[in-house]
PAKEKOL-561819 format. One record per residue: residue in one letter; y, z, x of N, C-alpha, C, CB in turn. Coordinates in steps of 0.1 Angstrom, whole numbers, plus 2048, in hexadecimal, padded with zeros to 3 digits. Last residue first. Glycine has a CB too. Example, Ala and Ser with C-alpha at 12.3 -4.5 7.8 and 13.67 -1.06 7.14 Angstrom:
<atoms>
S7EA8478807F584788980084F8817FA83988D/A7C784E8847D384E87B7DF84E8847D385A871/
</atoms>
This chain:
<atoms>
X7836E992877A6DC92C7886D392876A6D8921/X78E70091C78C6FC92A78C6ED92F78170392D/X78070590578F7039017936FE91579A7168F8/X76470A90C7667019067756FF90C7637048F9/X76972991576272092176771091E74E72091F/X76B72F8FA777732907775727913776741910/X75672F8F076072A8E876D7258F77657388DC/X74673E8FF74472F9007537288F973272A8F6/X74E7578F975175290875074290974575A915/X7497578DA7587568DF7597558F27607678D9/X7307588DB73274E8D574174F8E073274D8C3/X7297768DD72A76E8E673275E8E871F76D8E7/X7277808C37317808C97367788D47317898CB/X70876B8B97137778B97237738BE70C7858C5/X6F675B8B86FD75B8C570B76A8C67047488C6/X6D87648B16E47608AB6EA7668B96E976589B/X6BA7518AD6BD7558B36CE7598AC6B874D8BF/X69474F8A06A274B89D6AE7538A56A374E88E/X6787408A367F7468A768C7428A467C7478B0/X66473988666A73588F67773D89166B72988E/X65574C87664E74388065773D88764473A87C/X66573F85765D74986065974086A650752859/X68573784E67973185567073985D67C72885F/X69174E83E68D73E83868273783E69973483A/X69876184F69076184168575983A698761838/X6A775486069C75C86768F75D85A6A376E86C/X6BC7488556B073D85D6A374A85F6B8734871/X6C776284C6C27598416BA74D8476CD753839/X6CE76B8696C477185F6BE7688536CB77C858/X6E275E86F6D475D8746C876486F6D475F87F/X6F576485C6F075285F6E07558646FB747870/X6F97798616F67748576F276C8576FB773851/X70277487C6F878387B6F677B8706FC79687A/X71B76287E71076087E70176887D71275C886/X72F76E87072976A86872276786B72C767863/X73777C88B73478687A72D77D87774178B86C/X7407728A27337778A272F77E88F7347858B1/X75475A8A27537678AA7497718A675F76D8A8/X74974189675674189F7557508A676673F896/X72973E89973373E88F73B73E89C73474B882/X70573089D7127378A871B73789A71A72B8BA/X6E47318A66EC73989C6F773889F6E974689A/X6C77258B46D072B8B36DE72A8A96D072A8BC/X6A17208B06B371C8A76B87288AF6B571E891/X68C7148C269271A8BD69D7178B669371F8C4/X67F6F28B56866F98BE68B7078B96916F18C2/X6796E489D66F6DE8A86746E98B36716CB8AD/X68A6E788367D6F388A6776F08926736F9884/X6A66E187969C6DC87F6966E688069E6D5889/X6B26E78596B26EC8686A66E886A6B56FB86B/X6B36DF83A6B76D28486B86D78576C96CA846/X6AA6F58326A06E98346A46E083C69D6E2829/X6C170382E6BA70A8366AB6FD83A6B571A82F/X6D16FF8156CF6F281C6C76F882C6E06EA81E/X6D871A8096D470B7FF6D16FD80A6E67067F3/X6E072681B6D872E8166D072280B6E173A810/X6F971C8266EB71882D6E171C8246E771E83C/X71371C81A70970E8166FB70F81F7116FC81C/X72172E82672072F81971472381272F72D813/X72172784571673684171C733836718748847/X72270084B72570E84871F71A84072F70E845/X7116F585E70A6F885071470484C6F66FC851/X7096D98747156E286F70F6E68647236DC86D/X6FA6D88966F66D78866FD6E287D6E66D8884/X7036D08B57026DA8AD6FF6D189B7106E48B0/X7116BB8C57006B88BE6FA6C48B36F46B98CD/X71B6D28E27176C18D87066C38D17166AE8E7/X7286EA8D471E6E48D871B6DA8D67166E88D7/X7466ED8C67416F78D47356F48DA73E7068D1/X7596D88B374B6DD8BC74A6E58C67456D38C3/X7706DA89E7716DD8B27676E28B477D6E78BA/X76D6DB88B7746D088B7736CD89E7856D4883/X7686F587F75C6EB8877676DF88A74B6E5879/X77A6FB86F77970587D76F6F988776D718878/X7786EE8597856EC8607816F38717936F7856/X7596F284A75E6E685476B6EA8607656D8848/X75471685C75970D85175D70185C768715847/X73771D87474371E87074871186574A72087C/X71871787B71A71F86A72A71D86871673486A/X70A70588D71070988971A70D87B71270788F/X6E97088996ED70888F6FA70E88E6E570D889/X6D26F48B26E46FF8B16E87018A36F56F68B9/X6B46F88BB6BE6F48B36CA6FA8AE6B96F18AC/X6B96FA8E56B77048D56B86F78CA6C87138D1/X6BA6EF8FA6A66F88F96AB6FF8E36A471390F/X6CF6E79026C86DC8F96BB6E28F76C76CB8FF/X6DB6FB90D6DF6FE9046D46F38F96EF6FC906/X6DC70A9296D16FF9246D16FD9126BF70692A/X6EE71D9316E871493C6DF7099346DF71E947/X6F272A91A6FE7269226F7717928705733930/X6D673790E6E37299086ED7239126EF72E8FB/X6D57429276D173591F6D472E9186CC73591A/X6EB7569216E874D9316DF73F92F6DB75993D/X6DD76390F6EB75B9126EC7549166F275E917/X6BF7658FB6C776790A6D376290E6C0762913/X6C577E8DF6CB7718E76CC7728F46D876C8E4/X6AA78B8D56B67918DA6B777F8DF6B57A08E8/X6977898B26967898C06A37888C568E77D8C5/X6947A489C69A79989D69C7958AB6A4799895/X6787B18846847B38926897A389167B7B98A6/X6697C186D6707B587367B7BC8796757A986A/X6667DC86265C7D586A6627C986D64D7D2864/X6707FC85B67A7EF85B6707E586768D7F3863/X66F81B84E66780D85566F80185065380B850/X68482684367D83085167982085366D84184F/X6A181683469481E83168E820841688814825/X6C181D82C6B881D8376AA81E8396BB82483D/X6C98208086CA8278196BE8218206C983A81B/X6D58097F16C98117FA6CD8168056BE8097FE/X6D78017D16DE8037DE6D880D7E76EC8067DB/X6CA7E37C36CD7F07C66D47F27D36C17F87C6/X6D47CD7B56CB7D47AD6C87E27B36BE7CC7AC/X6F67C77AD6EF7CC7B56E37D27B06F67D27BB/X7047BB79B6F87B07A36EE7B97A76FD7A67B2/X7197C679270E7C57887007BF7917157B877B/X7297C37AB7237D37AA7167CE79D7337E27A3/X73A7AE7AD7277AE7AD7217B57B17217A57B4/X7557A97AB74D7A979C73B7A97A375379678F/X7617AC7BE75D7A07BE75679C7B175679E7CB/X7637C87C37707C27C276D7B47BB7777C07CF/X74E7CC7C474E7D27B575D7C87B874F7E77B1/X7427CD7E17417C47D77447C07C973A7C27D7/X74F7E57E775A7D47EC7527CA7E47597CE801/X7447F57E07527F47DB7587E97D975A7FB7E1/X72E7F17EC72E7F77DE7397F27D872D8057DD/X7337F88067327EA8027307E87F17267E380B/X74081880474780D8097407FF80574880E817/X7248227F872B8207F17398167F672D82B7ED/X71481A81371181A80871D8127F970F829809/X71F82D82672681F82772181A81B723815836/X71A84481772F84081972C83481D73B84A827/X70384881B70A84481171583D80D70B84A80D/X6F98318356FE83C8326FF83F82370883D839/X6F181A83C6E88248476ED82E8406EB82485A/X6E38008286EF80882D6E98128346F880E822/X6E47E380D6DA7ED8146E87F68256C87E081B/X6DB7D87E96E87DB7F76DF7E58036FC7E77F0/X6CB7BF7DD6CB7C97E56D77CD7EF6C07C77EC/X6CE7A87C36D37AC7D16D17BA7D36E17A97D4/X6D87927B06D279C7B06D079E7BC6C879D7AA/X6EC7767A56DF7797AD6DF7867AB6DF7757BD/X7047697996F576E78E6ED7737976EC761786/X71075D7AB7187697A670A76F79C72976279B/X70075F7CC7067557C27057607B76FD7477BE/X7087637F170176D7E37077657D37097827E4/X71D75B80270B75A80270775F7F670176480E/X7357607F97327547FD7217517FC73775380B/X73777C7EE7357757E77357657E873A7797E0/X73078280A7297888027267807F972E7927FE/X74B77D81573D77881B73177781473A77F825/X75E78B80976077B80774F77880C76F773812/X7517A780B7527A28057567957FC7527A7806/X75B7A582974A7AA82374C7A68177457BB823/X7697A683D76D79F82E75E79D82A77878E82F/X76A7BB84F77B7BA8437737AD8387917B284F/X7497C584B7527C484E7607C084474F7BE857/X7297CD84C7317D184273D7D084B72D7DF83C/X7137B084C71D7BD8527257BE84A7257BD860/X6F77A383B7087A283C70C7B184071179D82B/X6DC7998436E57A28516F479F84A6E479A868/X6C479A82F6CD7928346D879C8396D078882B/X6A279B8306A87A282E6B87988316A47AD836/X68779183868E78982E69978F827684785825/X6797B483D67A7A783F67E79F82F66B7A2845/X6917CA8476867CA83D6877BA83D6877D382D/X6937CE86B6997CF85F68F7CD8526A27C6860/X6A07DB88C6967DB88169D7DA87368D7E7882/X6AE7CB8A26A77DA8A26997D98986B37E889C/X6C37C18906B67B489A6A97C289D6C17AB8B3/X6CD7D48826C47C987C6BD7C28876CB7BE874/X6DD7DD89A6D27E48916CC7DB8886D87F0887/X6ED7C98A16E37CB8AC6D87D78A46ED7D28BC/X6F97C48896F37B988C6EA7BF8936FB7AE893/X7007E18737037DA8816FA7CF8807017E288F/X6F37DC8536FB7E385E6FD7DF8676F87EA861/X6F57D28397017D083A7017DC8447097D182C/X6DF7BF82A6DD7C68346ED7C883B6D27BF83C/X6CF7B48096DF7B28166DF7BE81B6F37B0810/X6B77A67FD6BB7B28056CA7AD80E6AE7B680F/X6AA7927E36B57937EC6B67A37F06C278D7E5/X68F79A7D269D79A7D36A17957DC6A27A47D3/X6707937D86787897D568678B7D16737827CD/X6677B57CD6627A97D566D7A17D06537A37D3/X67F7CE7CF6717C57C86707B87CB6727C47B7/X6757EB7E767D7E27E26737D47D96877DC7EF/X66980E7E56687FD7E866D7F47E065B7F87E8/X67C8267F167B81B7E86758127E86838187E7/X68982C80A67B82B8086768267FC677836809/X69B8417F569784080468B83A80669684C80B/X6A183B7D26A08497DB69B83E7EC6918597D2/X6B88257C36AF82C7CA6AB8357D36AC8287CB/X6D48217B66D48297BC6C582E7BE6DE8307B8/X6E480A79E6D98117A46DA8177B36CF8087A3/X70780E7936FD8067A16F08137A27098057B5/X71781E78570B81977E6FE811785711810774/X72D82779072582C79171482778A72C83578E/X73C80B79073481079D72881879D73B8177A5/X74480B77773C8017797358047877447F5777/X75582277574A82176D73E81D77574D817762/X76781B78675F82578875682478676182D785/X77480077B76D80278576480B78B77180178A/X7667F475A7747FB76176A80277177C80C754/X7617D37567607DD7557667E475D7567DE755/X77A7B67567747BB75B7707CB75377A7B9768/X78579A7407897B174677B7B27487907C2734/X78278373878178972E77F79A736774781725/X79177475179677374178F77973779776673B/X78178176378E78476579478075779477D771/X76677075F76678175F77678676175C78776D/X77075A76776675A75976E76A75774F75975C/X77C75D78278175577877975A76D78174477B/X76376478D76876D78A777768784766776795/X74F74B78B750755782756763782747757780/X75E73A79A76073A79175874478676072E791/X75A74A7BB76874C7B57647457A177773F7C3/X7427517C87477587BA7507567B274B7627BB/X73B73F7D773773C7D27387457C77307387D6/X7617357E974E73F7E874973C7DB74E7547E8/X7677147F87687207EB75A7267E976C7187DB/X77770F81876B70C80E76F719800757711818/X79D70681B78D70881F785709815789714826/X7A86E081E7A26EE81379D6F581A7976EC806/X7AC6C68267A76D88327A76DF8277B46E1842/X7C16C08107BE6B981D7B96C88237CC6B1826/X7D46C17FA7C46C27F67B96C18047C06B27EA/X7ED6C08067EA6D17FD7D76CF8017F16D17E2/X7F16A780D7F16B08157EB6B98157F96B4817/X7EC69A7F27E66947FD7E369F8097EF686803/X7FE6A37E47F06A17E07EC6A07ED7EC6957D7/X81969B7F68146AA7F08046AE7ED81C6AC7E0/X8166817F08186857FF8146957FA829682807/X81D67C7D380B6767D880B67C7E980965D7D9/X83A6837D382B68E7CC8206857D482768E7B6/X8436877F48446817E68376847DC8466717E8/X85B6A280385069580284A6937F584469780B/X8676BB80D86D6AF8078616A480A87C6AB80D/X8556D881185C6CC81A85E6C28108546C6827/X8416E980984D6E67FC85A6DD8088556FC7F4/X8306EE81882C6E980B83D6E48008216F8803/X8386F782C8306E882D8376E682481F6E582B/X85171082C84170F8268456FA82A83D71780D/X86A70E83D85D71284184F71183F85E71B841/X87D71082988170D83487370B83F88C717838/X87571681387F70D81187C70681E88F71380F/X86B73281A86672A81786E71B81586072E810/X88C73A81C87F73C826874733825879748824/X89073D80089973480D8917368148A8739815/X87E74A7F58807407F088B7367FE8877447E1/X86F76780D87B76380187B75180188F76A806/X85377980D86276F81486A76E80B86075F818/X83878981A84478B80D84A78181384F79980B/X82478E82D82279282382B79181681F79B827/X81F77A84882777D83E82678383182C77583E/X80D76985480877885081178084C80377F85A/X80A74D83B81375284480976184A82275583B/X7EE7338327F474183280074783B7EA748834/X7E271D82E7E971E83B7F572B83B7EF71083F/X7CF71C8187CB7188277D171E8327CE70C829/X7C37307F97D272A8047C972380F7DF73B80D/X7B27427F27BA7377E77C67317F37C67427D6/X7A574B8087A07448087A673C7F979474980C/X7B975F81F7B575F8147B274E80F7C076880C/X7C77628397B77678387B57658287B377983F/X7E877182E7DA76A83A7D076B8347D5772849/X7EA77A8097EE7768197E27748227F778281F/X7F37777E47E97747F07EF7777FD7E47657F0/X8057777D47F77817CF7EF77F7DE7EC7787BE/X8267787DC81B7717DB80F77B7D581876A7E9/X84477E7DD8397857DC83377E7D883978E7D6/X8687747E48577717E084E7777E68527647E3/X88877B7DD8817817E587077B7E28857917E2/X8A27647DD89676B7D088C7707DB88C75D7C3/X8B77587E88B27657ED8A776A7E88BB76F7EC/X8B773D7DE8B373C7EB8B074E7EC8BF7337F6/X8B07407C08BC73E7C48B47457D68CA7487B8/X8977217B589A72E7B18AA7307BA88C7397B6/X88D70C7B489B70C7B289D71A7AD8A17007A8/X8757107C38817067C688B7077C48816FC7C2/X8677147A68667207B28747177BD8507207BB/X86E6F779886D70479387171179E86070678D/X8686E079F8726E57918746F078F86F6E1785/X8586E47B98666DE7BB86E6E27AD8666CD7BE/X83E6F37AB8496F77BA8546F07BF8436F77C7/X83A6E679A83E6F47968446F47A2833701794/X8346CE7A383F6D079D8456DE79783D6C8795/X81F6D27B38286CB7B98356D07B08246BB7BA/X80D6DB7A28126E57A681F6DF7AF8066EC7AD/X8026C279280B6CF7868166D87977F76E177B/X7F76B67A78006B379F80E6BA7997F96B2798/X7E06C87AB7EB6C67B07FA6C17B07E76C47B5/X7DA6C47937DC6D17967EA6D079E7CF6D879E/X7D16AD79A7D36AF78D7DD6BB7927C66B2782/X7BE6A97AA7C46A47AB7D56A67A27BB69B7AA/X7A56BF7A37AF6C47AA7BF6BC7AE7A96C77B6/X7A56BF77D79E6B778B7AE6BF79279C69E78B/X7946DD76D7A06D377379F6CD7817AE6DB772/X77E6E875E77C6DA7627896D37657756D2759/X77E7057557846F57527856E875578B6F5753/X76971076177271476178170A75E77071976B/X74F70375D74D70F75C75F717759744713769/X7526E876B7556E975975B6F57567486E974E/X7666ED78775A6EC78175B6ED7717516F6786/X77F6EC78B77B6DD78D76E6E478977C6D479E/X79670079979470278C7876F07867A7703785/X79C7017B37927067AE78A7087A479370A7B0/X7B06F07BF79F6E67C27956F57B87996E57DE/X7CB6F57CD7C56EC7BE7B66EC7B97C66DC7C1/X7D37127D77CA7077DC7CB7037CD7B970B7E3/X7F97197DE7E671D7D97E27127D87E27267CA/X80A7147FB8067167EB7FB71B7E880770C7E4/X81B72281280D72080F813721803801728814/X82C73882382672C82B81C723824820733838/X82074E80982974E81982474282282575F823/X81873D7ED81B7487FE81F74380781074E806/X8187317CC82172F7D881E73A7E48317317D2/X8067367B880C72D7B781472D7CA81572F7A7/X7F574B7B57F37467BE7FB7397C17E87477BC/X8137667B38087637B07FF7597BC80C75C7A4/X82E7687B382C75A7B281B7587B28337527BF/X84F7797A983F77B7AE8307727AC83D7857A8/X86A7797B88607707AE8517727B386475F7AE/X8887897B887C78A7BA8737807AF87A7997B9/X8A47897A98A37907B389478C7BD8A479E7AC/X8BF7777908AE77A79E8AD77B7A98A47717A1/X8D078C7848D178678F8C07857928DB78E799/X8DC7A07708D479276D8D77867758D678E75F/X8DF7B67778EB7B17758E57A27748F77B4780/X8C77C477B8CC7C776B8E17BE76D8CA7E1768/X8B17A47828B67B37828C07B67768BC7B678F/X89579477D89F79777A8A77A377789E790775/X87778A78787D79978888D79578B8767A2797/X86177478186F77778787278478187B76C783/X83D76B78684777177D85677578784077F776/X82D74D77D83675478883D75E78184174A78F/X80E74177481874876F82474C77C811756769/X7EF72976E7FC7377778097377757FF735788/X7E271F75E7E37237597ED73775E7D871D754/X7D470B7737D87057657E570E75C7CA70475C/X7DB7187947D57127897E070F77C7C871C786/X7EA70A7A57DE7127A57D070D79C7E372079F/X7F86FF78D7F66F77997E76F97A18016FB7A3/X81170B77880570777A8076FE7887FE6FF76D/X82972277282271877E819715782823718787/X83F72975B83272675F83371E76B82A71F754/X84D74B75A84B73F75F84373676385073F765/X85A76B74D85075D75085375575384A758748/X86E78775886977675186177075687376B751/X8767A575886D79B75C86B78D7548617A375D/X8907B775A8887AD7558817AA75C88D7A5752/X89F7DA75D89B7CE76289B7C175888E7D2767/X89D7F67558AE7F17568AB7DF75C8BB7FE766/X8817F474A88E7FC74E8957F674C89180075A/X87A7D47408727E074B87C7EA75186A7D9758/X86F7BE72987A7C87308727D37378837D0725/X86379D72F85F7AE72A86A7B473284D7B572E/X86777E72186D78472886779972887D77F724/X86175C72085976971F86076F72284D76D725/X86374172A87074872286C757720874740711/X84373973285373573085C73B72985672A72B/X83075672C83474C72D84274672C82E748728/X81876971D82276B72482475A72B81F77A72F/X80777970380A76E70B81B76D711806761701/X7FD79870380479170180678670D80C7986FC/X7D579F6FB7E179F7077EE7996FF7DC794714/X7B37A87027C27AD6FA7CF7AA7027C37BF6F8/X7A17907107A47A070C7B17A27037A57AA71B/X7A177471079877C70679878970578C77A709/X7B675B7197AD76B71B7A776E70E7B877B720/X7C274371A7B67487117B07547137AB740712/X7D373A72E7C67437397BA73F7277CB75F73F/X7E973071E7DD72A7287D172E72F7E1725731/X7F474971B7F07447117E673B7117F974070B/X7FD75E73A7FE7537377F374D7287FC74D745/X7FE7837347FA77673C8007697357EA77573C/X8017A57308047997317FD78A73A81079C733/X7F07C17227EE7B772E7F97A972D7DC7B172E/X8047E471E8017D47187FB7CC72380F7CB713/X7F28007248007F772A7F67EC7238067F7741/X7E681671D7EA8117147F38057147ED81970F/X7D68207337E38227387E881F7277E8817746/X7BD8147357BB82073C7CD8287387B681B750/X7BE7FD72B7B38067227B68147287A1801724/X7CD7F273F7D27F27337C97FD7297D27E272D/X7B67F47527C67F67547D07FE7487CC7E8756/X7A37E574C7A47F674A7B17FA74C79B800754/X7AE7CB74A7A97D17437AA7DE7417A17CF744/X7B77C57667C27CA75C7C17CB74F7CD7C475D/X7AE7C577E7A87D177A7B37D376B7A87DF789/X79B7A97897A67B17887A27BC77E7B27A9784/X7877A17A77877A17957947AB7987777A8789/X7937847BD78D7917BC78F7947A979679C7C9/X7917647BC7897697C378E77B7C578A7617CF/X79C75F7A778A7597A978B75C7B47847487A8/X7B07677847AD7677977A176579A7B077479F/X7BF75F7707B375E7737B275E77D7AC75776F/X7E67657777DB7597767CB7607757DC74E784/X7F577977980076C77E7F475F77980776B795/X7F67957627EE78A76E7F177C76C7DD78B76D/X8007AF75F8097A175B7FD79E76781F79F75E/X8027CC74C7FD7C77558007BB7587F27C8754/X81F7EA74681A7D77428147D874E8287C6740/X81F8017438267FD73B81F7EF7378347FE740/X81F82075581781175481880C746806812758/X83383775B82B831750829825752830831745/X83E85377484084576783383F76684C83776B/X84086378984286977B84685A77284F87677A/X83885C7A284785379E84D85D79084383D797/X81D85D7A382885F7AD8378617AC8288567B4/X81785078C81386079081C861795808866799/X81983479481E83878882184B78A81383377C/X8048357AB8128317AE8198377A38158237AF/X7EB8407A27F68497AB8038467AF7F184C7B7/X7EB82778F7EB83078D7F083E7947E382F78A/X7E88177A67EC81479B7F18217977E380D793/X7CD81E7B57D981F7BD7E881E7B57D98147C8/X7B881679C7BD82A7A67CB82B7AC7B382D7B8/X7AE8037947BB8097937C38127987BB80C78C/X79D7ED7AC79C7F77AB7A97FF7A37987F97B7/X7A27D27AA7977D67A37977E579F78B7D37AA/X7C17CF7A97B67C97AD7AC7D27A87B77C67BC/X7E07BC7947D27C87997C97C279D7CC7D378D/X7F57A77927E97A47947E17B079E7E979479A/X80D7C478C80D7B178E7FE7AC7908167AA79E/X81A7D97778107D377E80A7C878280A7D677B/X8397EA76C82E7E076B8267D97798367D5763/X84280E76684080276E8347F876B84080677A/X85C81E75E85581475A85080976285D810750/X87283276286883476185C82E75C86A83C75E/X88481B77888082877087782F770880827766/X87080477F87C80477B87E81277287F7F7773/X8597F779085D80178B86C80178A85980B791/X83C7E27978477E179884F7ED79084A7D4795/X8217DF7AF8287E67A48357E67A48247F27A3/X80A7C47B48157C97B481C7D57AC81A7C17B3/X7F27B67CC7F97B97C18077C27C37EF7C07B7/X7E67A07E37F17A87E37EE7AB7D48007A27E8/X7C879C7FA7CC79C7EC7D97A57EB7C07A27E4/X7B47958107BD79280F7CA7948007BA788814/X79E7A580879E7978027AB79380479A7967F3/X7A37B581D7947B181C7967A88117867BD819/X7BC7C381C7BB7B98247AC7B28267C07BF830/X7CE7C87FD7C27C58017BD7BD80E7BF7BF7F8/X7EC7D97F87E37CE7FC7DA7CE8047E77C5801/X8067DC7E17FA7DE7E47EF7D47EE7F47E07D8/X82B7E07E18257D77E58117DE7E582D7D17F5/X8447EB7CB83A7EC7D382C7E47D58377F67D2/X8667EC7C58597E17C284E7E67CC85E7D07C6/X87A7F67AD8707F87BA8667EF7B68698077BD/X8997F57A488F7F47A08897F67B088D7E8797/X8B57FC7A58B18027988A47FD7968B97FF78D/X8C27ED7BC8BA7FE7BC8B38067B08C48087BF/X8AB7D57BE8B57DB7BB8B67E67C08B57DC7B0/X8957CE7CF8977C37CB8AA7CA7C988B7BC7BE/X8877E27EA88D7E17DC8957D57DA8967EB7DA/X8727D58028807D38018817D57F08867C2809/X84D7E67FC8597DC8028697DE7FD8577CB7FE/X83A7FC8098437FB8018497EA80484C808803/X8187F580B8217F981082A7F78058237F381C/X7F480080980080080080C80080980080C7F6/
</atoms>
């Protein structure tokens, strides 16, 4: 939670954020009344903000269906009595007032207005924070516009979630961001829903706020060029999309279950448990403790910052799944991060450490790969954009969200080795070759990867 720059003095704006989905929300307070910009799963921090302050959660306002974390502005509202607002285009299905062009909700001595900006998507919203001398102060833009970055076109294209071609989208968003966010007044302070590392954007600032002149001056995306030049640019290097994001679009227009609840309800077997044949196990401890010992056909996601984009890259939103953990506390930590992602329901259990763990996982000789690299088949797991710059000739590209469905096009006349850009996502990688092809040795290059990387940028 940091604070940012008061827009007024008769209002506060506080910033929340998620650095494991990269995710901003917002509370905005005027008095004793404050409204809530796209919550994240968890309300808690919401709520000690209001505490804090001695005021009242009043309005939830989500700038759009979000797909890649669930929002919490179901219980929000069930929890608080605060109205949800949104856009009339989402179609929600929970209790809400439609919020849109000319929309306006009073908030203290404030406003907030609507504004539509589809692009994102079909059905994104910007909201402006008009002060009490009815000046704009602040636009809170959702996925429509970041720091250095719009939001991606490309996610709303399966039926499941409307079937808008990205061409389209893009379209729409070209023009939200010249008729609209553009002509705001160059100081409007912008709060996005997103920063770095987040997978609705490409080319993110690590700027967490700017203002409208700033971007003017800086985002790509809003340089003077002609709509088919915009399409062309925006849709170019996407990165990839996990394999959660359109059902948590599904699960975001009709409110998430409330999050306590919904944690506490994760099975919880006793030690030793035998697990039921043909789940999925995610093994979320060190790499060098899984190569040690693990339960076979087990899969090595570490519990790290984005354990949960990874999670719901490998793991498809209907699957069933074993979480597995050396502790409780870490336990409940991946407990949490997948609840963000809506796939606390998945989990069929959550397990400590059982005593017998009979698969091991053979150690990398280095030096080998270094010195004789053509003794392996090379499997590299990193996204197209990253692969763009081979580290092995001849390597076989499969980024870690597509191998689990294409583990047949890895050769087996040779060992396999395993490489990502810096060692996380290959433990996973090599675990799912390890599962998939018994009998053949599977190797992961770990951390290591990064001396060859270096060695490479040389040549």
């Amino acid at each position: 939670m940091s604070p940012l720059p008061s827009s007024t003095s008769s209002v506060q704006i506080q910033q929340f954020y998620d650095k494991g989905l990269a995710h901003a929300s917002y509370a905005i307070r005027s008095g004793r009344q404050v409204a809530i910009i796209d919550p994240a799963r968890d309300p808690q921090p919401y709520y000690d903000f209001a505490d804090e302050h001695e005021a009242r959660i009043v309005a939830v306002i989500e700038t759009h269906p979000h797909a890649d974390f669930v929002s919490s502005h179901l219980e929000i509202a069930e929890e608080t009595g605060a109205t949800i607002y949104c856009s009339k285009l989402v179609h929600a299905t929970y209790p809400h007032h439609s919020f849109d062009d000319g929309d306006r909700i009073a908030l203290g001595t404030v406003e907030l207005h609507a504004m539509n900006t589809p692009g994102h998507s079909p059905d994104s919203i910007s909201i402006l924070l008009i002060d009490d001398l009815a000046q704009t102060r602040a636009v809170f833009t959702g996925d429509t516009l970041f720091v250095g970055d719009v939001g991606r076109p490309d996610l709303r294209e399966d039926e499941l979630v409307g079937g808008h071609q990205r061409e389209q989208l893009a379209v729409q968003l070209y023009h939200s961001t010249r008729n609209k966010l553009m002509t705001l007044p160059p100081t409007t302070r912008v709060y996005p829903a997103h920063g770095p590392g987040s997978l609705c954007g490409k080319t993110t600032s690590p700027d967490l706020d700017s203002t409208i002149g700033k971007e003017l001056k800086t985002n790509y995306a809003l340089q003077p060029m002609t709509q088919d030049e915009f399409v062309k640019v925006l849709l170019e290097d996407q990165p990839f999309m996990p394999k959660y994001f359109g059902h948590d679009v599904m699960l975001n227009k009709q409110g998430a279950l409330p999050f306590e609840d919904s944690i506490r309800r994760v099975p919880r077997p006793l030690m030793d448990t035998p697990v039921e044949p043909g789940i999925l196990i995610i093994d979320t401890r060190p790499a060098a403790e899984f190569r040690a010992g693990h339960l076979p056909g087990a899969i090595n996601l570490m519990d790290g910052g984005k354990f949960e984009t990874w999670l719901g890259s490998i793991v498809g939103p209907q699957e069933p799944f074993y979480l597995l953990a050396d502790s409780q506390i870490a336990l409940d930590t991946v407990i949490r991060k997948a609840a963000k992602i809506g796939y606390e329901t998945n989990i069929k259990g959550a397990l400590l450490t059982p005593h017998q763990l009979p698969a091991t996982s053979p150690t990398t000789d280095v030096e080998h790969v270094r010195q004789q690299p053509q003794d392996f088949t090379i499997v590299d797991i990193r996204n197209r954009t990253e692969a763009q710059h081979p580290i092995f000739d001849n390597a076989l590209l499969i980024p870690l969200p597509e191998l689990r469905e294409r583990v047949r096009e890895v050769p087996t006349d040779k060992p396999i080795l395993v490489h990502c850009a810096g060692g996380y996502r290959s433990a996973a990688g090599a675990s799912i070759l390890e599962a998939a092809l018994p009998g053949v040795p599977v190797y992961d290059l770990g951390e290591a990867i990064t001396t060859f990387q270096t060695q490479s940028a040389h040549v």
